[in-house]
C-alpha positions in Angstrom: 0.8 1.8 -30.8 -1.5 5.1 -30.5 -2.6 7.0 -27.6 -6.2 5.9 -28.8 -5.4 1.9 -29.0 -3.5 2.1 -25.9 -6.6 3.3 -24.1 -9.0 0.9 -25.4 -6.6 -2.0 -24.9 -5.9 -0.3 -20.8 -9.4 -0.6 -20.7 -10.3 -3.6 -22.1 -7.1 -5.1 -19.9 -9.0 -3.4 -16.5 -11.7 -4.8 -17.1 -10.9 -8.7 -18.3 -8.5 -8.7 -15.3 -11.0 -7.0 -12.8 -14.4 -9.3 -13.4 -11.8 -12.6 -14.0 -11.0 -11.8 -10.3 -14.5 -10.1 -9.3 -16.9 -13.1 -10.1 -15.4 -16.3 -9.0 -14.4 -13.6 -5.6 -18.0 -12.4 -5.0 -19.8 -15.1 -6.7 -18.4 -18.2 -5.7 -15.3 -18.0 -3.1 -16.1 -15.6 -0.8 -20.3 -15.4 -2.0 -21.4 -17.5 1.5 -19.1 -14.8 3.6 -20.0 -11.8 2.4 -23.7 -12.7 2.2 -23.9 -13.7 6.4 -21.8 -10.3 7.4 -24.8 -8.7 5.3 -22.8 -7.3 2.2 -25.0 -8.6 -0.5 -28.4 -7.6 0.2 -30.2 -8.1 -3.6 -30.5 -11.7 -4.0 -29.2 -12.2 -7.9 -26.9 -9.3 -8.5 -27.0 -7.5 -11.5 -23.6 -8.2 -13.2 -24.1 -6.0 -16.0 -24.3 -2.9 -14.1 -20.8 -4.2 -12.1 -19.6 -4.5 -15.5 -20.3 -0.7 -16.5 -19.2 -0.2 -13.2 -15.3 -1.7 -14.3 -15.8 -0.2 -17.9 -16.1 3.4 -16.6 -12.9 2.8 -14.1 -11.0 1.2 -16.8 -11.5 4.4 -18.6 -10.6 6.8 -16.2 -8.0 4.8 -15.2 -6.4 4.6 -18.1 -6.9 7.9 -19.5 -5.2 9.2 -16.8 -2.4 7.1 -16.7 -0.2 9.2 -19.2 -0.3 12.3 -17.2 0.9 10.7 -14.3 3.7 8.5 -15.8 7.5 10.0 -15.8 9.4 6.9 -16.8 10.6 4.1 -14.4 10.0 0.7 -14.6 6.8 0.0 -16.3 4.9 -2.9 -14.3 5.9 -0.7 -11.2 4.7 2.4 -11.9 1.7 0.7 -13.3 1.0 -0.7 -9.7 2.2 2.3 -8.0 -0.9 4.4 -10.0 -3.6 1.5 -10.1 -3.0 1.6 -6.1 -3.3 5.8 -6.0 -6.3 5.5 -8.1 -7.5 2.9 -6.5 -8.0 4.5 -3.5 -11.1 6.3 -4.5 -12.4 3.1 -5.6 -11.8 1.5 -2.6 -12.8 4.0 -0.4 -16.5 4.3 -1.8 -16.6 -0.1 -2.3 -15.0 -0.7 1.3 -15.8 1.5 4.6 -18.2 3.8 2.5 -20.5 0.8 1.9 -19.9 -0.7 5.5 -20.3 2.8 6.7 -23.8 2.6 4.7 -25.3 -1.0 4.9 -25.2 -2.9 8.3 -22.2 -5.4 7.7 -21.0 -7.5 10.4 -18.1 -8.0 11.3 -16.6 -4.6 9.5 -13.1 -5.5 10.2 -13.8 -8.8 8.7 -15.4 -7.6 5.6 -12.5 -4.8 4.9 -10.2 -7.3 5.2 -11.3 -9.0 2.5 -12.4 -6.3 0.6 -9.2 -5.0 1.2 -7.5 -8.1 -0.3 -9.5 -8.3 -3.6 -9.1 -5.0 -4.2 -5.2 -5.3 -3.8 -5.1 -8.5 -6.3 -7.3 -6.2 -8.7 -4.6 -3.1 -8.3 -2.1 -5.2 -9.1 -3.4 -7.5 -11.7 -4.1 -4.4 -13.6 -1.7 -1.7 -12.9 0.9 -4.5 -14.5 -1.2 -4.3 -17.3 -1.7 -0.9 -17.3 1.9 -0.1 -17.0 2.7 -3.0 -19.9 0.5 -1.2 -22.3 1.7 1.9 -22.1 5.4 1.1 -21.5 4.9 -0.5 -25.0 7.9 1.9 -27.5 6.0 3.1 -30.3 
């Protein structure tokens, strides 16, 4: 597989694996939660824009990938970047937005931030690092 399909199927992979976990998360599981601590404040969110949201970090995410890799185990070092990049992500979507919009509890609300964003990480970093631990 080429560098080109490998970065559209990364990307298409990030995102799949990102809103399968994002809307029944936000949405439905956790939708009650997060709207008492005061982390939703529009009424109907507007998915598409958390969509181009995903498609954008699915890019960059897998474009940089490749630079990063050395060899190892695949799924691992998949993980092991999808949780280094991740960081910025998390950063601005966790205390950022806390830091920004009154949430309360903030403990409460990073702690479950903190665990979607961990299933996301590595939901797709496994991906990530199948896809391009693929031989040619």
């Amino acid at each position: 597989m080429n560098d080109k399909k490998k970065l559209i199927l990364a990307t298409i992979a990030y995102v799949v694996l990102s809103m399968a976990i994002a809307l029944p998360w936000h949405l439905f599981w956790f939708h009650d939660l997060y709207e008492k601590m005061g982390a939703f404040t529009r009424e109907e969110p507007i998915v598409a824009l958390g969509l181009l949201t995903m498609v954008i970090q699915g890019m960059v995410i897998a474009y940089l990938y490749p630079f990063w890799y050395r060899g190892g185990h695949p799924i691992i070092q998949g993980i092991k970047f999808t949780f280094i990049a991740g960081l910025l992500i998390y950063t601005t979507m966790g205390p950022a937005m806390a830091a920004k919009i009154k949430i309360e509890p903030i403990m409460t609300f990073l702690i479950y931030h903190s665990g979607f964003q961990s299933i996301q990480f590595v939901l797709t970093g496994a991906a990530l690092g199948l896809i391009y631990g693929q031989k040619e």
